[in-house]
N, C-alpha and C positions, 0 to 999 in steps of 0.2 A: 504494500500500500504506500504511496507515496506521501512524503512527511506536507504535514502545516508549512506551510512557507508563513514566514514574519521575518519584521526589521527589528535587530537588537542592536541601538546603538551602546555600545561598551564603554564605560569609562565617563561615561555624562550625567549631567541629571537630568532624567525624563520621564515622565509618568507615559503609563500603561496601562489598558484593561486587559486582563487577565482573565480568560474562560476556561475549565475545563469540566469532563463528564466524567462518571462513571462507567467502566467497561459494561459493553450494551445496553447504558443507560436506565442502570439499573435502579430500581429505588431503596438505596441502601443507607440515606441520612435520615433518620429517626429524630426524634426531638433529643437523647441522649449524645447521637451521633455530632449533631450541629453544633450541641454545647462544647463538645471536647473537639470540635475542629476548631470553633472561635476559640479556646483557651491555646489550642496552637499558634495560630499568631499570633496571640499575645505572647507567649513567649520567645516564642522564634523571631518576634520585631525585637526580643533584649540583645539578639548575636547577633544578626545581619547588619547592614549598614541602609536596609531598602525602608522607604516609609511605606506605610500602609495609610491612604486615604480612606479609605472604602472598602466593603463587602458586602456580599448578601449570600447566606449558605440557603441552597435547597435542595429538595430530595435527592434529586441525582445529578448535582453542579454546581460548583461555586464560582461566583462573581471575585474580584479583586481587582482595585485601583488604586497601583502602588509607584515611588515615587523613588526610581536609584539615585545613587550620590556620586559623586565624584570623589576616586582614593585618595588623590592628594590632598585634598583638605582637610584630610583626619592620619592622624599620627598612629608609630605603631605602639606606643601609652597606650592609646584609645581600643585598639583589638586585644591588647596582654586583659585589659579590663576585663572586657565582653569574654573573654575564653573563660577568663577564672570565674566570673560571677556566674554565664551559663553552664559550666561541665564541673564546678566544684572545684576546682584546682589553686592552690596557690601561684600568686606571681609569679614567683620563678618559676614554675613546672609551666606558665602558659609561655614567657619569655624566652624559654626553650624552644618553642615549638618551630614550626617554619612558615614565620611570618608573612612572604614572599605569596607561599599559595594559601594561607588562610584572607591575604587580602585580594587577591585573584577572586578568590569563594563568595567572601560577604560581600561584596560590592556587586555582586553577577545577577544578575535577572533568574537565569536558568535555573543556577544555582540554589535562589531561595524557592522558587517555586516548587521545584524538586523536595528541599528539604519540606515544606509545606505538605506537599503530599505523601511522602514515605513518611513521616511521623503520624501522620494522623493512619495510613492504612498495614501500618506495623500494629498499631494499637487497635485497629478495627478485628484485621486476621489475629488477633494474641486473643481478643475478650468472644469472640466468634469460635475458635479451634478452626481458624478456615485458612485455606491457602491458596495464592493464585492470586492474579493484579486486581486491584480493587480498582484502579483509575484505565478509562480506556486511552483516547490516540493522545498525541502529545498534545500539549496546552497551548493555545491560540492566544495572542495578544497582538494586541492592537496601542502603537503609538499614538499618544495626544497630546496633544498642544495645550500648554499650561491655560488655567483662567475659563472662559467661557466652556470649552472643550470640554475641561476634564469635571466642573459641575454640570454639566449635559449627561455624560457619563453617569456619575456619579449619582443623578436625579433617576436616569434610567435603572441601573439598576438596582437600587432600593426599594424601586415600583414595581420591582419584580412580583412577589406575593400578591400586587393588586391585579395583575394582568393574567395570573394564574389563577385566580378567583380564591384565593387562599383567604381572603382576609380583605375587608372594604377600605381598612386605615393602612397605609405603608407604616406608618410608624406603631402598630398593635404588632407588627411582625417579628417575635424577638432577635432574630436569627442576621441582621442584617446593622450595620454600621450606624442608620437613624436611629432606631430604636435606644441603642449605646449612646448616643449623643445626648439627646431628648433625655436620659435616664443617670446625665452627669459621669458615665462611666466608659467615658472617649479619652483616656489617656495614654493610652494604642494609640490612639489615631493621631493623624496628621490632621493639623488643627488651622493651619496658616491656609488653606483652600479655600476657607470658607467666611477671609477676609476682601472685604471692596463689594463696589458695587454689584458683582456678577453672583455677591451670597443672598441678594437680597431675590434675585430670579428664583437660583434653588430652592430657599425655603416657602418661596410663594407655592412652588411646583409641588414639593412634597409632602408639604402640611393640607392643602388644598383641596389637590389632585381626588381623594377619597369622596370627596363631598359632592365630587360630579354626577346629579343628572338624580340626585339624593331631592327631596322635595319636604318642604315643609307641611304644619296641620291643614293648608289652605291650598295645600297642590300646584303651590309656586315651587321652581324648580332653586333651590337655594345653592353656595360654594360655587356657584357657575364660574368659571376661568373665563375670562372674554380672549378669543387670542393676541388682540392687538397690547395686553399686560402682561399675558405670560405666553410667548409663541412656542407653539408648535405642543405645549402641555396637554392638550388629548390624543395625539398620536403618542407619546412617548409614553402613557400607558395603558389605552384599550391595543396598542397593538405591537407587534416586535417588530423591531427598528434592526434592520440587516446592517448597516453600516458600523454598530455600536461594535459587533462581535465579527463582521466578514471582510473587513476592510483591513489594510496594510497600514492605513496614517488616518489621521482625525482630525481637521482645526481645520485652522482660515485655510484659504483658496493661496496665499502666498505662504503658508506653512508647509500645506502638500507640496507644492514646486518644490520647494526646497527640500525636502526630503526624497522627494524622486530624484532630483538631480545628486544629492550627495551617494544614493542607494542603485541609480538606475544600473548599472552596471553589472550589480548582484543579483536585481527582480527579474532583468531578461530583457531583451532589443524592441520586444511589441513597445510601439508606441504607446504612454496613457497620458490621460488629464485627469486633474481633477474633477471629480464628481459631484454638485449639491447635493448635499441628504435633504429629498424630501422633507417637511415639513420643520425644521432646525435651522432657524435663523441664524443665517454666518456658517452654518459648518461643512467644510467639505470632507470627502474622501479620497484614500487610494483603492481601488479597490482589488481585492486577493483574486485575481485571474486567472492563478495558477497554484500547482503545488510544488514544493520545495524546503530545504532545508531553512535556516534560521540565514537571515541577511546581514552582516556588519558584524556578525563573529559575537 
């Protein structure tokens, strides 16, 4: 089967949506399941060096919008820390180790993802007596362009549970990064996202969004979104938005360029443009045309 193709820029700071399934799309997250996947990243945000914006766990997939760093602006002080406080070790014993490919590791995209998932599905197969990959093809991300983009993202998929018909409120959901916030217990998270003017769109979208099409004692239809205040807020959750998860890059129209051009070499000679995403004011895409390995290493 031919791999995901995505662009990993290495060594930058850039956020990403982050999708992957369970093998055959199984429904194997449980409500116990989702609690000890979310206590996963909370711990696994103490060792990496990757931020976590966002998530939303469901039955058979989890959301992630995370945010790598650049190695050089953190010393290797700062990784002897993270070894000794995450694996138990005294200083010396982490000072020891080989700094070199432990900062290779935590700075890597691939890398946490990975770790993400074989922790939670070592713990799944240990409390199961089960054997065999719990997670199916490789995990799909999608670059975004800081600011409007990645609260787009970010709005989307929270609203996940409402488009699933799980649940009328995004934020009753517990399983997802609103809820954490809303509930004061976002200190996981990455928290600078959801400063400026582009916080006040999200939370319009996501606190809202529930109340559409909902009617009061007198059959007036109440929470209505007008689009011209919050665009494009009823596509983004009665329906699935292909660009959010099937696309190569995500932002402005001069975001994409510029990523095609710095990547084109890697994705393949067909000529592409960027794409508007229906109904997402300002956002373009690239979109995944083909399949392939991982782009930019």
């Amino acid at each position: 089967m031919a791999r995901t193709r995505r662009i990993k820029a290495a060594g930058e700071e850039v956020y990403y949506h982050v999708v992957s399934r369970t093998v055959g799309g199984e429904f194997y997250l449980g409500d116990v399941e989702k609690e000890r996947f979310v206590e996963g990243l909370r711990r696994l945000g103490k060792l990496f060096f990757v931020d976590l914006a966002g998530f939303c766990v469901m039955s058979n997939h989890f959301h992630l919008v995370v945010r790598t760093r650049r190695p050089e602006e953190h010393s290797d002080r700062e990784i002897v820390e993270r070894l000794a406080a995450f694996y138990g070790l005294s200083e010396e014993v982490a000072a020891a180790q080989d700094l070199g490919r432990w900062r290779r590791r935590l700075f890597d995209l691939s890398e946490y993802v990975k770790a993400v998932k074989v922790d939670f599905s070592r713990w799944y197969n240990r409390k199961r007596n089960r054997r065999g990959y719990f997670w199916g093809d490789r995990f799909k991300s999608v670059v975004l362009e800081g600011g409007r983009a990645v609260l787009q993202c970010l709005a989307y998929i929270e609203l996940n549970p409402v488009r699933a018909r799980i649940t009328d409120r995004p934020e009753k959901y517990r399983w997802s990064s609103l809820s954490f916030r809303l509930a004061g217990k976002d200190d996981f998270l990455l928290r600078d996202v959801l400063q400026g003017e582009d916080a006040q769109w999200y939370w319009a979208v996501v606190t809202e969004v529930g109340k559409e099409g909902r009617t009061d004692g007198r059959g007036r239809e109440k929470g209505r979104i007008e689009p011209g205040v919050v665009p494009g807020a009823v596509d983004l959750w009665r329906h699935r938005v292909r660009f959010f998860s099937d696309s190569l890059v995500l932002g402005s129209k001069g975001f994409v360029q510029e990523m095609y051009a710095r990547f084109s070499g890697c994705i393949g000679k067909r000529e592409r443009r960027a794409h508007r995403a229906g109904g997402l004011e300002g956002l373009y895409g690239l979109r995944r045309l083909a399949a392939g390995g991982a782009v930019g290493g």
